[in-house]
N, C-alpha and C positions, 0 to 999 in steps of 0.2 A: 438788685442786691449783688455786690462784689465780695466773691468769696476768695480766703487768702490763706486755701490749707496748700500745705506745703506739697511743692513739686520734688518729681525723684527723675534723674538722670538714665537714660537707658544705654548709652554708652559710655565706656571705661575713656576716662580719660586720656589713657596711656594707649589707645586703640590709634594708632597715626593712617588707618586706614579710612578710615570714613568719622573722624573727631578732628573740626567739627564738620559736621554735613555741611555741605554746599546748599543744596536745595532740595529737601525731604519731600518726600511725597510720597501719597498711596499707601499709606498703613491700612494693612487688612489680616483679617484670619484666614488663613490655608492649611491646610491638614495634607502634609505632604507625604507620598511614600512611606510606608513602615512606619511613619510617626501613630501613636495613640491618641494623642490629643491635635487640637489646632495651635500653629505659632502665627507670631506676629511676625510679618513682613513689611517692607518699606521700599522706596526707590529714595536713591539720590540721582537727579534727573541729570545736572551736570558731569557729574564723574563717573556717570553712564554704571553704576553700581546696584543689586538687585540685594538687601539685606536681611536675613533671618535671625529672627530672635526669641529665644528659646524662654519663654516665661515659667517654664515649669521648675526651672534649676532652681537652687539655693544659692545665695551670695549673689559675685555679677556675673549675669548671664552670659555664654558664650553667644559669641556675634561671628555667623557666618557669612561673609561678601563674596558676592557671583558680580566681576564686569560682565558688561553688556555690550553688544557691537554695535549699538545705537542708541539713541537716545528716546526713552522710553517714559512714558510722561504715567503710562496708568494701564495695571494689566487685570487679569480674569484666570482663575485655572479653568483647563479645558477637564471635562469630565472624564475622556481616557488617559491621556494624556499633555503634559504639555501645559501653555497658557496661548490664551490671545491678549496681543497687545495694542493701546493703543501710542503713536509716536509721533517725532515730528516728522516720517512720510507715510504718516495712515497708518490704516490697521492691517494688520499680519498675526497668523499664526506662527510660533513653534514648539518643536519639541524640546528644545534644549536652546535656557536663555543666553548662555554665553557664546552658540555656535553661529554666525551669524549666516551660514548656508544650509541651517533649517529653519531659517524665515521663512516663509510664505505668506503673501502677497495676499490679500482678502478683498482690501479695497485702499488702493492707495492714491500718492496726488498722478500718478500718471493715469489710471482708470477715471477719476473724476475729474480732470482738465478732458480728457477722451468725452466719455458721456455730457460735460457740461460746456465744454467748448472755449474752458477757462482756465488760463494758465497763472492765476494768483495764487498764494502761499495757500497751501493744507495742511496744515499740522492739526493735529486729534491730541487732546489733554485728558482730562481727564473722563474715567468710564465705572461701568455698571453691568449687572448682570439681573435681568431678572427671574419669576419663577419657574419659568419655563424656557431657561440655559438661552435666552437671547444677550445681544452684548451692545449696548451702548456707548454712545461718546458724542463730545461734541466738539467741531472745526474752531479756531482761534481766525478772526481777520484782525484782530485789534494790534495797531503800529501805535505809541505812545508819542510819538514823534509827528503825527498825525491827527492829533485828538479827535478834531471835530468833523475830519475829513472820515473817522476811522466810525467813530458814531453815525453819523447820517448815513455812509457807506457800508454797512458791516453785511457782513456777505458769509458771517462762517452760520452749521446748519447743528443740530441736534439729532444725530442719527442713532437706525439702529439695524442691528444685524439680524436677519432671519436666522434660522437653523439650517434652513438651505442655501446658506450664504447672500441671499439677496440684501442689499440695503436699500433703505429705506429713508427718507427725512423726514422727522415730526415735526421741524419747525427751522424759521429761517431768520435773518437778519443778527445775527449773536455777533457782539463783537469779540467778548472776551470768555469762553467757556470754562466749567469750570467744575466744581462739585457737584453729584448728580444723589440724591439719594429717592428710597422707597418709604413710604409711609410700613406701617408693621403687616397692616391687609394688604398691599400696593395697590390700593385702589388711587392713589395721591405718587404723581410723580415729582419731586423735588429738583429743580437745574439754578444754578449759580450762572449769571452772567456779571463779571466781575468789574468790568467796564461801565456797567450802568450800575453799579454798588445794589444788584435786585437776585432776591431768590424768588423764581419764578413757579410757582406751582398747575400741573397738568393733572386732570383727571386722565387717569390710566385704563385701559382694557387690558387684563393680562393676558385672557385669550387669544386675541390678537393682537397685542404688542402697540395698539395707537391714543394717539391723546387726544383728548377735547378741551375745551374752555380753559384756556390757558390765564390766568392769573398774578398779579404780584401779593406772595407771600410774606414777602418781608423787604423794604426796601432802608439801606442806610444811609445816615449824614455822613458828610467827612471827616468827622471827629472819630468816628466809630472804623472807622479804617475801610479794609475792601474785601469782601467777603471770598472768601477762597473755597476749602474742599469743607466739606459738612457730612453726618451722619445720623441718624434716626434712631431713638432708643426704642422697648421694648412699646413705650407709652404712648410713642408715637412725635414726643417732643425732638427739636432739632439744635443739633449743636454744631456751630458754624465757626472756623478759624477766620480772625481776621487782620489780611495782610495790612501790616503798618499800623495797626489799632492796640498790638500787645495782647489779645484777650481772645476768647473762646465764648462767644454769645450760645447761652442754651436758650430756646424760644419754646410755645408752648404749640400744640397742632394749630391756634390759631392766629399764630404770629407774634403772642404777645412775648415781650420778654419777660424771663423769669429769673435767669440767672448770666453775672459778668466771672466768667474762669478768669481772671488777671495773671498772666505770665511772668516767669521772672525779668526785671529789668535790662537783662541784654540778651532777653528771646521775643524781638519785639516783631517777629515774621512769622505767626503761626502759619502754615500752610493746608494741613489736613488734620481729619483725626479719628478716632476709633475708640468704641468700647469694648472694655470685656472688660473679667475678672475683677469686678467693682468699681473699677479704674475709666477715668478718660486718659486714651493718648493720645497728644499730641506731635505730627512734626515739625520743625522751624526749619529758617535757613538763614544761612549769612550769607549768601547772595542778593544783590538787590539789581532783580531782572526790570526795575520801571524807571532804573537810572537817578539819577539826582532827587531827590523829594522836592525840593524849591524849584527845580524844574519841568517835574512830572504833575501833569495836570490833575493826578487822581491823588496825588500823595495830598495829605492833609496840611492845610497851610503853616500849621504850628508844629508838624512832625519837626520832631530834632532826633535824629541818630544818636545811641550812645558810642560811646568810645571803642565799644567791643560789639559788635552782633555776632552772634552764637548759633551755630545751626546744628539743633539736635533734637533727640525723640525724647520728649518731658512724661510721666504718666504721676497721677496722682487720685486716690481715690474719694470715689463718690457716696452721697447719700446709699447705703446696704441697702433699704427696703423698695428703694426704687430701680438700680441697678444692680442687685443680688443675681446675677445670672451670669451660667460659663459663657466665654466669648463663641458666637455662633460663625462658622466658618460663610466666606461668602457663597455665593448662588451660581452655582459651575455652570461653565457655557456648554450648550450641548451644538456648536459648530460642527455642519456635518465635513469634516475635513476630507471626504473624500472628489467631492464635488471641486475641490481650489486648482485652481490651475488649469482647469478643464473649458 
């Protein structure tokens, strides 16, 4: 089923600051500082931009942008304060996203070429928190330029952070990582490997933070585009953005499809997305990070670009009796920062 309720724009037109987004990513709920409710947050990963969006206002909402002093692909608030993030050199804590000399250093590419004796790319994409303030992410090896050299060879890991800053790898061989989510019990880990168009599903320990019997959840055709950041409703179904496909797949806990979100015709990049407040949001972009589509191995052979790609945060509301619930802020990392640098 393709559904075709109308989409609402989250950015003012007239905002010459982040309209349109470059490359959205990481919508989530945070409940920041002296706020009473949670907002909705986002990255635009190219223009290195951190952006707050206040859904409680009447009319259009005010949009507040924090530059970033690096390129920050997927972050976590920390539970005193602060966030950890993940980026393209690893993961770092700070207190303050715009300052970039209170970064600190968790686990980056110079510590894992150190411990692993390899000096290939590390970039960390997208990440997660789970019940017990651990932090997630997973490594990118995947070169488009490369295809099959990048497949057979794929060397990035699906890690996670202790509380006592230790890392950890659940799993290896990832070309292209990607969105991570939890089942509603987490007893079901959710990871996106984007490269092989597969959501891969782990059984979880939240006790101790590892995974078993790892699984294909959901894998797609080419027509269906390339599966990007995803999220879990209260029910436990998954709703997965897919890059170059146009559309927002909601699946059922057991992979079946249930429902096609159809985007507007020149938001043909979803990248991530988020519930709350009855609503799905989605973000797009009008960046095209896989190059050419007639020459990118993963682009669909019949993809044709429209004239315009449009990068911005869409939301449009859901079924009430299924998604009837306030947006629940994410799962704070409880990083023992005292330990970093040590």
């Amino acid at each position: 089923m393709t559904t075709t309720m109308t989409w609402e724009s989250l950015l003012p037109p007239t905002d010459k600051q982040i309209n349109p987004l470059v490359l959205g990513e990481c919508p989530r709920w945070i409940k920041q500082t002296g706020a009473d409710s949670p907002s909705l947050v986002f990255l635009d990963i190219i223009s290195h931009s951190f952006i707050t969006h206040d859904t409680t206002t009447h009319g259009t909402p005010p949009l507040l942008v924090t530059k970033l002093p690096m390129e920050v692909h997927g972050l976590a608030q920390h539970h005193i304060a602060g966030y950890v993030v993940s980026t393209n050199k690893g993961i770092f804590y700070t207190s303050s996203l715009e300052d970039q000399e209170c970064y600190i250093p968790v686990y980056t590419s110079a510590s894992h070429h150190t411990e692993n004796t390899d000096t290939r790319s590390f970039v960390c994409n997208d990440c997660i928190v789970d019940g017990k303030g651990r932090f997630l992410t997973g490594s990118v090896s995947y070169d488009h330029s490369k295809h099959e050299e990048s497949l057979s060879g794929a060397y990035g890991e699906l890690l996670i952070v202790d509380n006592d800053a230790t890392v950890r790898t659940l799993d290896t061989g990832v070309a292209m990582s990607n969105g991570l989510a939890f089942s509603p019990d987490q007893k079901t880990l959710y990871f996106v490997d984007s490269a092989v168009r597969t959501i891969w599903a782990f059984e979880y320990n939240l006790e101790n933070g590892s995974v078993l019997n790892k699984t294909c959840f959901a894998k797609f055709s080419e027509a269906d585009g390339i599966p990007d950041g995803l999220v879990a409703d209260s029910k436990g179904n998954i709703f997965v953005a897919m890059w170059f496909g146009g559309v927002v797949i909601q699946l059922s806990p057991k992979g079946e499809e249930l429902t096609r979100h159809q985007l507007p015709e020149d938001c043909t990049q979803p990248t991530a997305v988020a519930l709350g407040h009855n609503r799905l949001y989605v973000t797009t972009a009008a960046f095209n990070d896989y190059g050419s589509p007639p020459k990118h191995p993963l682009a669909p052979t019949m993809y044709k670009f429209p004239p315009k790609i449009r990068g911005s945060v869409l939301s449009k509301i859901l079924d009430v009796e299924e998604h009837a619930l306030p947006p629940h802020p994410s799962h704070v990392c409880h990083l023992d920062i005292s330990v970093l640098g040590s």
